[in-house]
C-alpha positions in Angstrom: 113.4 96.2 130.4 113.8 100.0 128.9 111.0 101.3 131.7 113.8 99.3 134.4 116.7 100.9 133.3 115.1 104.6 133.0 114.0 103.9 136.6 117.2 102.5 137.3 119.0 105.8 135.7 116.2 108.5 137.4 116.8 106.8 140.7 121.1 107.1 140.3 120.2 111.1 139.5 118.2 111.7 142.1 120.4 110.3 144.4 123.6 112.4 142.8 121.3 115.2 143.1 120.5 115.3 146.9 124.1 114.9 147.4 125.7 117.9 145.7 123.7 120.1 148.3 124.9 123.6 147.1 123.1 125.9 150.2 126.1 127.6 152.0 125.9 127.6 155.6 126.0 130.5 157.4 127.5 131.5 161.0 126.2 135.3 162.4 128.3 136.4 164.9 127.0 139.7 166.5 129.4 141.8 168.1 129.0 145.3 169.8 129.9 147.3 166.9 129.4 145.0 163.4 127.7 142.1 162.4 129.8 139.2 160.8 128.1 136.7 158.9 130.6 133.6 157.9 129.7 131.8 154.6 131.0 128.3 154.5 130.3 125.4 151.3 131.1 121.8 152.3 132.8 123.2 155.8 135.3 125.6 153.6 135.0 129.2 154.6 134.5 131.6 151.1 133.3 134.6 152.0 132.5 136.8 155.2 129.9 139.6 155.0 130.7 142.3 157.9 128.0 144.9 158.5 129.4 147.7 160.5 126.4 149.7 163.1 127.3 152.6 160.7 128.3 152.5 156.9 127.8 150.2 154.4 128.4 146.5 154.5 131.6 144.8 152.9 132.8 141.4 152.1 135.8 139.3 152.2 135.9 136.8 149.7 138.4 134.1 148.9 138.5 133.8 145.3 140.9 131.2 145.1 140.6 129.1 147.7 144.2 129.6 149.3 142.5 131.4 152.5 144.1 135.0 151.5 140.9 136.9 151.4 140.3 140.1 149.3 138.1 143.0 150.2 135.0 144.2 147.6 132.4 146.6 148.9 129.3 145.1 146.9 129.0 141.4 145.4 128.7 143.0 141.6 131.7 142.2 139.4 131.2 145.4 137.2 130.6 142.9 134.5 127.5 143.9 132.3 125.8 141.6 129.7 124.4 143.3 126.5 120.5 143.0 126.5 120.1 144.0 122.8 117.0 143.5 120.7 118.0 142.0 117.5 114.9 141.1 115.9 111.4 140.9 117.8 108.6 139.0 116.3 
């Protein structure tokens, strides 16, 4: 009865697993001057990467979901995490 139910159970994750698909997809629309590459998660547009033929790329990205997107020129958020060594054995 135990080996059913954790077969059961493993089966019900799996399941909840393959749905919560987390791969964004992505639209690239070339134009004559920049490249514009659309980032969408369950059909909801997030962020869009535009690669001008000269200069650096930039991004758009809708941090709260309202549509009003914000420009950042790199995907780092500045934030840096401590990698001391405290005791090594």
């Amino acid at each position: 009865m135990r080996i059913l139910t954790l077969l059961i159970l493993l089966c019900i994750g799996l399941n909840v697993h393959a749905e919560t698909d987390t791969t964004p997809e992505v639209t690239i629309t070339p134009q004559s001057d920049t490249l514009i590459e659309e980032y969408r998660s369950h059909g909801k547009l997030y962020m869009i990467k535009i690669t001008p033929k000269y200069g650096p790329p930039y991004y758009l990205i809708d941090e709260r979901g309202d549509g009003k997107f914000a420009r950042q020129d790199n995907l780092d958020s500045g934030m840096r995490v401590p990698q001391w060594i405290i005791k090594t054995f």
